[in-house]
Every structure is written in structure tokens, then in C-alpha cells.
C-alpha positions in Angstrom: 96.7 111.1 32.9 95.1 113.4 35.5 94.8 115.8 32.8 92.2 113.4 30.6 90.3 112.0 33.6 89.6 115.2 35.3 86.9 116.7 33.1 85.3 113.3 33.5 85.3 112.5 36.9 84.7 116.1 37.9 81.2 116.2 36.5 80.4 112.7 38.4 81.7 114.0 41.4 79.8 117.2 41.6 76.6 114.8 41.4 77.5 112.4 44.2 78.2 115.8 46.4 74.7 117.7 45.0 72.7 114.4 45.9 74.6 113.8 49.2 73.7 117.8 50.3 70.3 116.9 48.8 69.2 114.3 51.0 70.8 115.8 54.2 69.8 119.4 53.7 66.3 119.4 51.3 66.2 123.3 52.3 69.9 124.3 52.1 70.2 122.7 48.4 67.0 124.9 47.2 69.9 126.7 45.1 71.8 123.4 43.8 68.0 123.0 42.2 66.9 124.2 38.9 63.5 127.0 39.0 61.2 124.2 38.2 62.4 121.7 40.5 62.5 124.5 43.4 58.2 125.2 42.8 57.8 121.6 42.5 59.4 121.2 45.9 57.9 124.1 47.3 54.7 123.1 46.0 55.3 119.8 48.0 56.2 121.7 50.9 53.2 123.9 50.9 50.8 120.4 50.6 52.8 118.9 54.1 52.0 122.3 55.5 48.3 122.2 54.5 48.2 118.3 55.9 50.0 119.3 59.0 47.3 122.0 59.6 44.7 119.3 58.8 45.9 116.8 61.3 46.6 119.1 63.8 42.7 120.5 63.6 42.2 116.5 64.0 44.2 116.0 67.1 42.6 119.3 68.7 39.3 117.9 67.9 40.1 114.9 69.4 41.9 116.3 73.1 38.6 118.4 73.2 36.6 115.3 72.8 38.6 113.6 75.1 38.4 116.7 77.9 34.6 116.9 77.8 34.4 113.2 78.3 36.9 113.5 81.3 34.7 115.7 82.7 31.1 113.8 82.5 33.2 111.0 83.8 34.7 113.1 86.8 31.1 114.2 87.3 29.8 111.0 87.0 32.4 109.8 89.9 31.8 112.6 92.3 28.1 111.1 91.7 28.4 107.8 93.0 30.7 109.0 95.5 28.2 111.4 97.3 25.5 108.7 96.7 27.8 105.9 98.9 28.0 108.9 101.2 24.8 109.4 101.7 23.8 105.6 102.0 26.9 104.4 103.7 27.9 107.9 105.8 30.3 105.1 108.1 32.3 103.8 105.2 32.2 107.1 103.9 34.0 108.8 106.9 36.6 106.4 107.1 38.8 108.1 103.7 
């Protein structure tokens, strides 16, 4: 019996194990792919890259925004705060 069910469950197997490794380890089943499903998901991996690269250029873009206005609004601060000073040197000297 073992004999006759073998060669069929042996196939079915193998799949459930390739797509199990599959979506666990993308990378480590690159050789359980065939060639033109390993460019496809290179391709795909080399897009992500590219998009990472993108966004990253985005956040940068953004901390650098963000730092410049931190610093007008620092400056802006230190401002008013030597203005009270110089109006209100009493209030001023009690910080």
C-alpha cells in the first residue's frame, strides 16, 4: 500500500515543504526557484531597494527641514527672551 501511495504523496509533499521554506526564508529558497522566477524576484528585490533609497532621500529631506526650522524657532526664542530681558531686567533675574 505504501508502495502505490508513495510516488503520490511524495510529490505533494515536497510542495507543502518548498512553499513552507518559501514564505519563511524568500532568500534561502532562491535555489528551490526556477531561473526565471529567481530574476523575477530579484527584479522585485532590486525595485524595494530603489524605493527604500527613495524614501529614505524623503525622510532626510524632511529631518533637514525639520532641523532648520528648530533652529529659526530656537532663535526666535532666545529673541523674545533677551527682549523680556531688556524690558523686564527684574523678572528677568529671577530664573
Amino acid at each position: 500500500m505504501l508502495t502505490i501511495l508513495l510516488p503520490i504523496l511524495l510529490p505533494i509533499l515536497a510542495a507543502y515543504i518548498i512553499q513552507a521554506i518559501r514564505k519563511v526564508y524568500p532568500m534561502a529558497a532562491l535555489f528551490l526557484y526556477g531561473p526565471r522566477e529567481s530574476i523575477d524576484l530579484m527584479r522585485e528585490l532590486r525595485d524595494l531597494a530603489r524605493r527604500q533609497t527613495a524614501d529614505t532621500g524623503r525622510i532626510a529631506e524632511c529631518v533637514r527641514v525639520i532641523r532648520e526650522e528648530t533652529k529659526r524657532q530656537t532663535e526666535l526664542l532666545g529673541l523674545i527672551e533677551w527682549e523680556q530681558a531688556i524690558e523686564n531686567p527684574a523678572h528677568h533675574d529671577r530664573d
